[in-house]
C-alpha positions, -999 to 999 in steps of 0.1 A, spaced: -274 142 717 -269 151 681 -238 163 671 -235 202 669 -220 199 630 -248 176 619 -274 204 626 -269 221 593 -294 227 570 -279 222 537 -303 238 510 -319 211 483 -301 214 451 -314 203 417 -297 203 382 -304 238 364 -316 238 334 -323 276 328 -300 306 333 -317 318 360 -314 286 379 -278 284 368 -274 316 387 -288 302 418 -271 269 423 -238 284 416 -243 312 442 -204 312 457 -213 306 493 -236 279 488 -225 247 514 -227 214 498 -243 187 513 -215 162 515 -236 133 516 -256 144 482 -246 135 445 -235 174 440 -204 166 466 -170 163 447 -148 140 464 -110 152 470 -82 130 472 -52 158 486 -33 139 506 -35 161 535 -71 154 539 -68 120 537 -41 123 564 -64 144 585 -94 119 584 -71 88 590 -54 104 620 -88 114 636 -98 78 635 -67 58 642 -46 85 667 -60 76 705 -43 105 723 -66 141 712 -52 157 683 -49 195 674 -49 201 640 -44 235 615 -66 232 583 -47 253 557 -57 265 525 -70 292 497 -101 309 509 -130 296 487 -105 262 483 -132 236 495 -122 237 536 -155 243 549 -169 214 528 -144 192 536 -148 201 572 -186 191 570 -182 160 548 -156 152 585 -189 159 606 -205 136 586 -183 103 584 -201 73 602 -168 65 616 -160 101 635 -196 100 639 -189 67 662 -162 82 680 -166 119 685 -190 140 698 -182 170 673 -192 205 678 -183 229 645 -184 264 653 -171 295 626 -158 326 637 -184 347 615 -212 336 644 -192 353 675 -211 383 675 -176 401 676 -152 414 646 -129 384 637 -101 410 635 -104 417 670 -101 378 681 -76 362 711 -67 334 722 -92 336 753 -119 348 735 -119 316 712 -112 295 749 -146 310 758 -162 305 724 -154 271 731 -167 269 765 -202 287 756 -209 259 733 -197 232 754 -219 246 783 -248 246 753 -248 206 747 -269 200 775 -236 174 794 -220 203 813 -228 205 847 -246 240 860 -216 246 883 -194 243 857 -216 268 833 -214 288 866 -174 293 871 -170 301 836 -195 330 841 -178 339 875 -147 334 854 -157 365 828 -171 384 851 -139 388 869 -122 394 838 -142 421 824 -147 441 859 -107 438 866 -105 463 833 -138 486 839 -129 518 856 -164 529 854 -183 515 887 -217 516 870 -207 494 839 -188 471 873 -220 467 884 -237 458 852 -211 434 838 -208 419 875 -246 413 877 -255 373 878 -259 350 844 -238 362 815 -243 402 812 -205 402 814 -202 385 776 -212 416 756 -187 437 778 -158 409 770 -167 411 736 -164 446 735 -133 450 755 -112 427 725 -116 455 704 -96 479 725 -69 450 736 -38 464 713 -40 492 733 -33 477 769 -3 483 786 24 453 792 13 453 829 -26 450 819 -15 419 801 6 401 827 -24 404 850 -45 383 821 -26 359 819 -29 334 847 -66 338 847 -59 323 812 -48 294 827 -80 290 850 -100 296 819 -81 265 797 -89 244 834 -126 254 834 -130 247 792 -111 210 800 -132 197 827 -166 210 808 -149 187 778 -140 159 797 -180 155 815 -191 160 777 -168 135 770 -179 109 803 -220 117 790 -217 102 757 -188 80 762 -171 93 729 -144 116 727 -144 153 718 -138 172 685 -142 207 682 -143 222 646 -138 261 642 -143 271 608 -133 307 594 -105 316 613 -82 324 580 -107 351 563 -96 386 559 -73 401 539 -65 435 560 -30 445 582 -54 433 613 -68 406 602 -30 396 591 -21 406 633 -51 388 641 -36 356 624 -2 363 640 -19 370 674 -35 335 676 -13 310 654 25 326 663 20 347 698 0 317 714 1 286 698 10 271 731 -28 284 748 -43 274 708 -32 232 718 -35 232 755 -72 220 755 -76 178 765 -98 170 734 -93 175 702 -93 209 679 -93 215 644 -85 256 631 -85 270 599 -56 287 591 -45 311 564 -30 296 528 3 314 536 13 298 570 28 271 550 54 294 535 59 311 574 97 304 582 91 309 615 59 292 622 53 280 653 34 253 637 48 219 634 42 203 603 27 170 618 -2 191 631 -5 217 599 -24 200 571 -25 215 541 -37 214 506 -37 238 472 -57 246 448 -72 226 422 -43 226 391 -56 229 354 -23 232 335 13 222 337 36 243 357 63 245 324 28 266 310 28 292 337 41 320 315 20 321 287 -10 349 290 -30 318 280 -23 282 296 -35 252 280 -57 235 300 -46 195 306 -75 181 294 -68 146 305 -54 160 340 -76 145 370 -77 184 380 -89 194 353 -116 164 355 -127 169 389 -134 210 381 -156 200 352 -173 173 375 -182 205 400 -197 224 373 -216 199 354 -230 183 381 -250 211 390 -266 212 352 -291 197 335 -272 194 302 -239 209 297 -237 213 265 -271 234 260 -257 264 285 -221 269 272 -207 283 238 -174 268 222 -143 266 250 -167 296 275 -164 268 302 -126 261 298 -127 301 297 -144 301 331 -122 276 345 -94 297 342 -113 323 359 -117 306 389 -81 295 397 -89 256 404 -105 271 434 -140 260 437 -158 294 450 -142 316 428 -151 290 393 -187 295 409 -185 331 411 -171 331 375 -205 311 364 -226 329 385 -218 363 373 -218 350 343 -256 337 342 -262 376 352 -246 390 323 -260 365 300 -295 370 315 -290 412 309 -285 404 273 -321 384 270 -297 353 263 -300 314 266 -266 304 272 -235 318 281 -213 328 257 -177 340 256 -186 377 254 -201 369 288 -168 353 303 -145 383 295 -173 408 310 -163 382 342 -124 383 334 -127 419 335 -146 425 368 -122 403 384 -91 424 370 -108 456 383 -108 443 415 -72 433 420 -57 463 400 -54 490 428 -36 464 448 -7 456 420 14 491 422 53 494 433 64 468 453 32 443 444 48 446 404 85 433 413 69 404 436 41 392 412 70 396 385 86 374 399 57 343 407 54 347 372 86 340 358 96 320 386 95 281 377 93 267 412 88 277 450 80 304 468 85 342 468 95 363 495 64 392 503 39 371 483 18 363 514 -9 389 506 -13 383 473 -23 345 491 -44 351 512 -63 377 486 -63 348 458 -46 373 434 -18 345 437 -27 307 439 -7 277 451 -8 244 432 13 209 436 19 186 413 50 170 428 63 203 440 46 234 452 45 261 426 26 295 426 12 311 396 -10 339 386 -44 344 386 -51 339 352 -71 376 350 -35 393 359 -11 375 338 -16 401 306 -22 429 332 8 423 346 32 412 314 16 447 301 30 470 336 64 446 334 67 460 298 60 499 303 81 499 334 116 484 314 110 514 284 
């Protein structure tokens, strides 16, 4: 068969010429086809490491993906899908958490085991009986927490009718008692036995070895979706690397910073964001931008790939403006031009000009300013001024891209470049 990950339609992209079309090919979500001209090809070193160990390693490897939101990881994950050589040796299947048909926050350890498992049962190389016992498997599950007999019966009936009620029964799981939870957890155990032996005929039908991809695991921003990230990469790690084959997750930008992550740093592969300035440039309202930087390069190469000519759609430095908008992070820069198309199309324009960008910088501001009161003042403060390393309570600010993480030797933090006035201005009315 196919693999799973090579399904994807990507859509057809062609270089815009027109604002309109300029709007449309820098929609934010829009997946790149890795194999078309529009891909722009990352050197991090992570992901380099990542792809060589997948080909060389011979024993299964379970890998965390971290990274900014919007960063490029889904992309990257594709263009893996998409190598001849992982192509030769894997059978890949990528799944995302957005496609459960449950809230993310709500997500355990199990419930990914059996995410797993209903798409290994879907390749057509699991057995029937196997398909079965992981049916029996929920079905016992579900109907060992039901006290109403009626819904028993339903979720007990044949086939899957027991799914909907596991899925619904994650949302209530904070709430079990500790004795509720010790009776889940050897059946656990039975489930990780079931998911490794559908793996391992997947694995004797094709005669390559197994990679399972699940995308989206780090989105969210929220208290649960911050105990959701906690539940599955701190509280069970050890269930998260059990599985014979080999897994890559997504994990949150901030798990690099984690003292006490559970994570050892041969499986966690990071990367940061794309860097357009010098770190000694951090405090200024507005950076320079290193022209001759290969960061720098490569964000120009993502936007004027997509366009017909340039030159014809921007006014003096809006681009460079833009840039700094999106952070070196490749969905926000599209959002930046996208919004900006739609504010230069309101006016009747042709191009975008720099009365469009700040209408961007602006919206952007908006968003982040009910967030940056009290305690989110002294901590963004301090990313600021600081000239290297991290900052203790910054992980929020992470994971909602108000703060972004760049390397150039060392790791640094900085700023999105819509707060630093903002911020410089609160810093100043708070010391009179």
């Amino acid at each position: 068969m196919n693999n799973v990950c090579c399904d994807i339609q990507f859509r057809t992209i062609v270089p815009a010429v027109t604002l309109k079309e300029i709007w449309d090919v820098f929609e934010p979500t829009l997946l790149i086809d890795p194999r078309s001209e529009f891909y722009i090809h990352r050197t991090d070193p992570k992901l380099q490491k990542l792809s060589f160990d997948l080909k060389l390693r011979r024993n299964d490897l379970h890998a965390f993906l971290c990274g900014h939101r919007g960063s490029g990881k889904s992309t990257e994950l594709n263009r893996l899908c998409h190598d001849p050589e992982i192509q030769e040796n894997y059978e890949t299947i990528l799944l995302t958490a957005q496609d459960f048909g449950s809230e993310v926050v709500h997500l355990t350890h199990d419930a990914l085991l059996v995410e797993i498992g209903l798409a290994l049962g879907k390749t057509g190389q699991v057995s029937d009986g196997l398909r079965e016992e992981l049916d029996a498997w929920g079905r016992q599950v579900v109907t060992s927490f039901l006290h109403d007999e009626e819904m028993k019966l339903e979720a007990g009936a044949k086939g899957n009718a027991w799914l909907a009620f596991f899925k619904a029964q994650l949302g209530s799981r904070r709430e079990w008692k500790r004795e509720e939870k010790i009776k889940l957890e050897p059946r656990i155990q039975d489930l990780v036995d079931i998911v490794n032996r559908m793996g391992q005929e997947v694995k004797n039908a094709t005669k390559k070895k197994l990679l399972v991809i699940i995308d989206d695991l780090e989105k969210g921003e929220s208290v649960a979706h911050k105990e959701m990230h906690t539940r599955l990469f701190q509280e069970n790690y050890d269930t998260l690397v059990q599985p014979r084959f080999s897994i890559i997750y997504t994990l949150p930008v901030y798990f690099r910073g984690l003292a006490s992550s559970r994570i050892p740093s041969d499986e966690l592969y990071a990367f940061s964001a794309i860097r357009l300035y010098e770190r000694a440039n951090k405090t200024l309202v507005l950076p320079p931008l290193s022209a001759t930087h290969p960061g720098y390069l490569l964000m120009r190469d993502f936007v004027e790939k997509r366009l017909k000519d340039p030159s014809a759609i921007f006014g003096a430095g809006v681009l460079d403006e833009l840039l700094r908008i999106g952070g070196g992070l490749f969905r926000e820069t599209a959002r930046a031009i996208h919004e900006a198309a739609y504010f230069a199309l309101q006016r009747g324009a042709s191009r975008i000009e720099m009365d469009d960008a700040r209408k961007v910088f602006d919206q952007v501001k908006k968003e982040y300013q009910p967030l940056i009161r009290g305690a989110a003042i002294a901590i963004l403060k301090e990313v600021q001024s600081s000239a290297q390393g991290w900052v203790d309570g910054v992980e929020p600010f992470l994971q909602s891209r108000a703060v972004v993480e760049y390397e150039n030797g060392d790791l640094w933090l900085d700023l999105r470049h819509v707060l630093k006035e903002y911020v410089l201005g609160l810093q100043v009315q708070a010391a009179q």
